[in-house]
N, C-alpha and C positions, 0 to 999 in steps of 0.2 A: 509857284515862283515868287509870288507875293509876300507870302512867308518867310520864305528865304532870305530876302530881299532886303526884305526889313529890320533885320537884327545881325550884329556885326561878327557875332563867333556863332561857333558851335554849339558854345556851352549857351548863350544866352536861346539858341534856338528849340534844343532840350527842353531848356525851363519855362521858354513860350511851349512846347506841346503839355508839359507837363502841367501844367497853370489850365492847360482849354482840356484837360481830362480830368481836373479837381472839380469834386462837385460834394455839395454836401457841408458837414461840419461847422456851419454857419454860428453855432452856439460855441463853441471851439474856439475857433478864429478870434471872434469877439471878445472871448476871455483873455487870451494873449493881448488883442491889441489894446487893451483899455489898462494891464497891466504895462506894457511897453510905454504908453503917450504918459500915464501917471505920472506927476512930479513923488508922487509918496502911496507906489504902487500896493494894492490890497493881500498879493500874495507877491512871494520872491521865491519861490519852488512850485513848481507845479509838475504835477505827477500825471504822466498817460500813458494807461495800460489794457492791454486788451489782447487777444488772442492770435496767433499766427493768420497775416492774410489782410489783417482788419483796416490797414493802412496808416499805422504810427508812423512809417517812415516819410509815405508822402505827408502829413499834417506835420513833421519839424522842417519838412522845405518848403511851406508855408510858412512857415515860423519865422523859419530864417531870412526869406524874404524880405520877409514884413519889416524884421529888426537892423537890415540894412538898408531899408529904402528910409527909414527913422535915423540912420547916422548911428548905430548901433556898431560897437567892434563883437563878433560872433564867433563863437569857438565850437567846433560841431564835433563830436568823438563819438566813433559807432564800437560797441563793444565786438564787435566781429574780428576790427584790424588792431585790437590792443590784448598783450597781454594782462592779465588781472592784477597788476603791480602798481603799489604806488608812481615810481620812478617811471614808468612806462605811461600813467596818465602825466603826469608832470610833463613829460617829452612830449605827450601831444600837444600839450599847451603851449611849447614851447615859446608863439609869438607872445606869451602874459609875462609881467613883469614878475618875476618872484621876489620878495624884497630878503635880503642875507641876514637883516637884524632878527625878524619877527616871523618872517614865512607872510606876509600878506601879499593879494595877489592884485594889478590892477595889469588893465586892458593896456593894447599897445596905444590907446588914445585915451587921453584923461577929461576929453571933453563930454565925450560921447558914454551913452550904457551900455557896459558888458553883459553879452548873454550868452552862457554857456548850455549845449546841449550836447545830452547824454542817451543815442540811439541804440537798440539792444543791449538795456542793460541788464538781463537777467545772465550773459555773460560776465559781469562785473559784479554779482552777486556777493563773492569774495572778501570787494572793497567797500560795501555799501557800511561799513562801522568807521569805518577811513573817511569817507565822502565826506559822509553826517557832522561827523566830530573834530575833521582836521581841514578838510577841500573847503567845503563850504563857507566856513566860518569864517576863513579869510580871504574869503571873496568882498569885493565895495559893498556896502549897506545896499546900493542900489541895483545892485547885480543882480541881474533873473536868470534862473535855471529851471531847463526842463527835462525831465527825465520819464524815457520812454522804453518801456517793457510789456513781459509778458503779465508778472505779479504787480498785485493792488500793492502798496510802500510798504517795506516791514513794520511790525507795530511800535520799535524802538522812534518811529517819525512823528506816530500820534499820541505815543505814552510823552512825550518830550511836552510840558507846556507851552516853548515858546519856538519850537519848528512847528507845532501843533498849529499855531495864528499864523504862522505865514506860508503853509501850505494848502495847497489846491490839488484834490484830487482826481482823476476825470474818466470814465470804465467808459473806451470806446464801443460803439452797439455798431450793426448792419446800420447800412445805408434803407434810408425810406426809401418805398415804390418809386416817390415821384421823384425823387435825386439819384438813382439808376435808370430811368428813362432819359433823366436826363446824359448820364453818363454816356450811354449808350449813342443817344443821338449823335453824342461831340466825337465817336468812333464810326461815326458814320454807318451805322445797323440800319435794316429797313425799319422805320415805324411799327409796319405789320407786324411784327417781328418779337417787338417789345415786351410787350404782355408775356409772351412763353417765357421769355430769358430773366425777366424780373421773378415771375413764378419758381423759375429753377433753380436762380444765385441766392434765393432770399434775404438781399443784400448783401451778402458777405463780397467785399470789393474782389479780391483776387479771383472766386470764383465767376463773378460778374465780367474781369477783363479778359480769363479764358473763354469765357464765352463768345465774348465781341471778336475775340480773337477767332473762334473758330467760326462763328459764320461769316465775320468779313472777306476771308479766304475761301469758303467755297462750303466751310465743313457744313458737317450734319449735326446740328446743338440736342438734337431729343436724347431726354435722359430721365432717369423715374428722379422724380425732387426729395424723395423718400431716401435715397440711396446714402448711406454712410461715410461713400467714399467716393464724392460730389469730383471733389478737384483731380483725382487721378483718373475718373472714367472722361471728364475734360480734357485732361493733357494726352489723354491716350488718343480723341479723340483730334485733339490739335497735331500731334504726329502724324495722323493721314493727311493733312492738309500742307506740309512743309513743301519746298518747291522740288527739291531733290533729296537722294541717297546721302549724299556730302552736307547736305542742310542737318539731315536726322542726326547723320553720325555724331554732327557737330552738336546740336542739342543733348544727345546722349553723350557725350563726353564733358560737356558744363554738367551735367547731374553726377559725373562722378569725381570729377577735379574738383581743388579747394576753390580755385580760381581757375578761370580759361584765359589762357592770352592768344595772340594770333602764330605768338614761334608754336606753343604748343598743337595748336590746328595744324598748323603748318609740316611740322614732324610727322605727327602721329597718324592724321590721314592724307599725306602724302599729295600735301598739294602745292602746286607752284606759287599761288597766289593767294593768302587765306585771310583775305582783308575784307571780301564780301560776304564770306561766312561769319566771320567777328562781326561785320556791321549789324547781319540780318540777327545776331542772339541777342547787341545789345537795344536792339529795338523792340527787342518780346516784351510784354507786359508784365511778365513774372520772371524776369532778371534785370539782376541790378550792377549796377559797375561800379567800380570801387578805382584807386591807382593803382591797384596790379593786375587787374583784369576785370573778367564780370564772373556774374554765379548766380546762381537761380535762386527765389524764395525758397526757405526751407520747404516747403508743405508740398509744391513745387521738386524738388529736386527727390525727394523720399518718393514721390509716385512714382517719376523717371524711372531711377534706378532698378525699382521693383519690378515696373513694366519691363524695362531691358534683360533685365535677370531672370525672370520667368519665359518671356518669348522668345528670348533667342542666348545663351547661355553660352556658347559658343563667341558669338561677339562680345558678348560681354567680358568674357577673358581675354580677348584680345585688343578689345580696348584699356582694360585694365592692363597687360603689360606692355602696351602702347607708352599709357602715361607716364607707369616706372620706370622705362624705361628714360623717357627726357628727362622725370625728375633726380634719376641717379646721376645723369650728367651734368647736372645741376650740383649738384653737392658735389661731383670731384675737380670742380671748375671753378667753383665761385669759393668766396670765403666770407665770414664775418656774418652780417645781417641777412645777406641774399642764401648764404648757407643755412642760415636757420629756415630762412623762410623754406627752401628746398625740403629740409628735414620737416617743417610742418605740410608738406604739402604729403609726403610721404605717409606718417602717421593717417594721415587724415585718408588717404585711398584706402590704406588697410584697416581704419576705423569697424566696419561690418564684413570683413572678407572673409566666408565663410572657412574654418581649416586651419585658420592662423592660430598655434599654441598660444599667445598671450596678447590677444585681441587687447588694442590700445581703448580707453576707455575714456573717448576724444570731450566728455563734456567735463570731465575730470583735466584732463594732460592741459598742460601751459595755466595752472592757475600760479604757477614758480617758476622762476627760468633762469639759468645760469648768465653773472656777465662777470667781465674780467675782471679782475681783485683790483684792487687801490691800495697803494701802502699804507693804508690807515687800518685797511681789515688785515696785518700781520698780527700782529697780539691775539682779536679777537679769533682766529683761526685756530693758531697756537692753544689758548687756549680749551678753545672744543678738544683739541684733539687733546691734552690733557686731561680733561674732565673726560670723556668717553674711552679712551686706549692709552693711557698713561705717561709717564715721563719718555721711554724709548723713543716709543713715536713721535711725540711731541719735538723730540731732539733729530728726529728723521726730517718731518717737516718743516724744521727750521734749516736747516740744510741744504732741502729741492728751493724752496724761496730765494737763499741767497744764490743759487745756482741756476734756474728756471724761476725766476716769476712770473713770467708771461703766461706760464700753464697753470695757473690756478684762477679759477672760477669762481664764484659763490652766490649763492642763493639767496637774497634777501627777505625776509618775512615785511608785516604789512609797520611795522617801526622800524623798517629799513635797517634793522640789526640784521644782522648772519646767522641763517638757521640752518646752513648746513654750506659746503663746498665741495670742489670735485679738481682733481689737480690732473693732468695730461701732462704725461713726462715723455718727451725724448730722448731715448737712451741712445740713442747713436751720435747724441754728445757729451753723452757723460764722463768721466773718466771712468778709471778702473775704480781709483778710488771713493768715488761715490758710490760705483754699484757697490762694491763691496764692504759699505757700512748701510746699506737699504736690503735687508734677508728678501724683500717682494720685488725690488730690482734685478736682483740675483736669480731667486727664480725665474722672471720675465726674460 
């Protein structure tokens, strides 16, 4: 209750647990904050990469910390909720000044240092020629960025003379013996205890807080250290330890949803109240919450799945069209933003479903994304369609435009020119006369 007590939201109370469960990275830390206090800091990018688990994401909410308790304005963009678009990072940043003259970017406080951080970004791989050459540059001189993945920088970073001096590179490792005892302690583990669990995680943080996880609950932590496939014989093991049936199912349906929210709990296993099964995932150690819901670490959600799909095959399909089931209601309800999102969440169930003719190939899909035309993109449209299918066409699409503009779409590439579009026509307001000057109307 002391805890409780003491801090005025929720959020700050999260980030008080999550603060008494950081341990470790001390050489880390120090580098950010020596770069934040500088008047005429030593690097202005710094680069953290390491392997799924390794805990990049808890070291930028250190970060982050850090550089608002410094009077710092912070901009924090996780590559999981962005598509790979320029226009789509732009939008996150939405509170930065963009200036209309030149494109430079300043914080929404001009007293204070802008620190922009960029979380999984080997989903943003796409834009990493965009960042370097366009994002970056017109950030303040004294703007820091951190940029956190799975890959060491491309070598376009270090062939560059002069990003070359102002970047920092950093390959996160396991955690030492004695910074997992400690972890451990702060999750309240027996002592005794210690010694096996450090033997068994060898540092690696996630596999370390499945552990804590499964014997603080009751489980049985013994496992060969030798074993290849550490974090699923973990999670399998933390499944026997959940408090009920509606607990499992709920952790089994975060490993197959893009996101879990509490309507979807709520639907799919048919509960009156699914506010304490949301509470009890987003407090697991290996899920993270996001604003549209929560969702497991990857490394995390791929054992899930597999475990549920081998041992019980049967549930497994019926939670699969459980979830299709809310998310088609989804897309025939909603419109705009919330529809896309529906449609990604769609894609993303059928990502691995075995039997599916043209399995979506989810690390691929959404690095382009359709949004609604601007009268500026009528020429350039026109034109594609000239250059590809000729005059005819050309004189068709000019036609749907002045009749339907709202149904043309278009895809932007990474210079925000038009690399392709996609037109949605309602023929049920067309006239006769349009169909019958469009031969692909006609037939439709």
């Amino acid at each position: 209750m002391t805890e409780i007590g003491s801090v005025g939201t929720l959020g700050e109370l999260l980030a008080s647990r999550r603060r008494r469960r950081f341990v470790g990275r001390t050489s880390e830390v120090e580098l950010f904050r020596v770069a934040l206090e500088s008047p005429e800091p030593p690097f202005l990018l710094l680069d953290i990469h390491g392997p799924p688990g390794i805990g990049k994401t808890r070291l930028l909410d250190v970060y982050a910390e850090l550089a608002t308790e410094a009077g710092a304005s912070v901009a924090r963009l996780d590559g999981r909720d962005l598509v790979p678009s320029p226009p789509a990072v732009l939008q996150a940043l939405g509170a930065l000044e963009v200036s209309e003259l030149d494109g430079t970017i300043a914080g929404p406080s001009h007293d204070g240092r802008l620190v922009i951080m960029f979380d999984t970004y080997e989903r943003l791989a796409p834009l990493d020629d965009w960042v370097r050459t366009w994002l970056l540059p017109r950030l303040p001189a004294t703007a820091l960025t951190v940029i956190a993945g799975r890959a060491a920088p491309d070598s376009a970073w270090r062939s560059d003379p002069a990003w070359r001096e102002l970047l920092r590179v950093v390959s996160l490792r396991n955690l030492s013996p004695d910074d997992s005892r400690t972890y451990l302690h702060a999750c309240g583990v027996d002592p005794g205890r210690h010694d096996q669990l450090v033997q068994l995680a060898h540092g690696h943080p996630l596999a370390l807080s499945l552990l804590a996880d499964v014997v603080v609950r009751g489980g049985e932590a013994a496992a060969d250290p030798l074993t290849p496939d550490l974090v699923g014989t973990l999670l399998r093991r933390f499944v026997e330890t959940v408090p009920s049936g509606d607990h499992r199912r709920a952790l089994e349906m975060c490993a197959l949803a893009r996101v879990t929210t509490e309507a979807l709990l709520r639907e799919v296993l048919g509960l009156e109240d699914a506010h304490q099964a949301f509470g009890w995932l987003r407090e697991l150690s290996f899920v993270e919450s996001e604003s549209e819901g929560v969702y497991p670490h990857d490394l995390a959600r791929d054992a899930l799945e597999a475990d549920l799909r081998w041992r019980d095959p049967d549930g497994y399909r019926q939670l699969i069209r459980g979830v299709r089931g809310h998310i088609n209601r989804r897309m025939q309800t909603s419109g705009g933003q919330e529809q896309q999102r529906a449609i990604a969440d769609a894609k993303y169930l059928f990502r691995r479903l075995p039997g599916v003719p043209s399995p979506v190939d989810w690390a691929a899909w959404g690095h382009q994304y359709p949004e609604p035309a601007r009268p500026a993109d009528r020429e350039p449209i026109l034109d594609l369609v000239l250059a590809w299918e000729g005059e005819a066409s050309s004189t068709i699409t000019a036609r749907w435009w002045e009749r339907q503009p709202e149904g043309f779409f278009v895809v932007r590439g990474r210079d925000s020119g038009i690399a392709g579009f996609v037109v949605v026509l309602d023929l049920t307001r067309a006239s006769a006369e349009d169909i019958a000057a469009d031969p692909g109307a006609r037939s439709a």
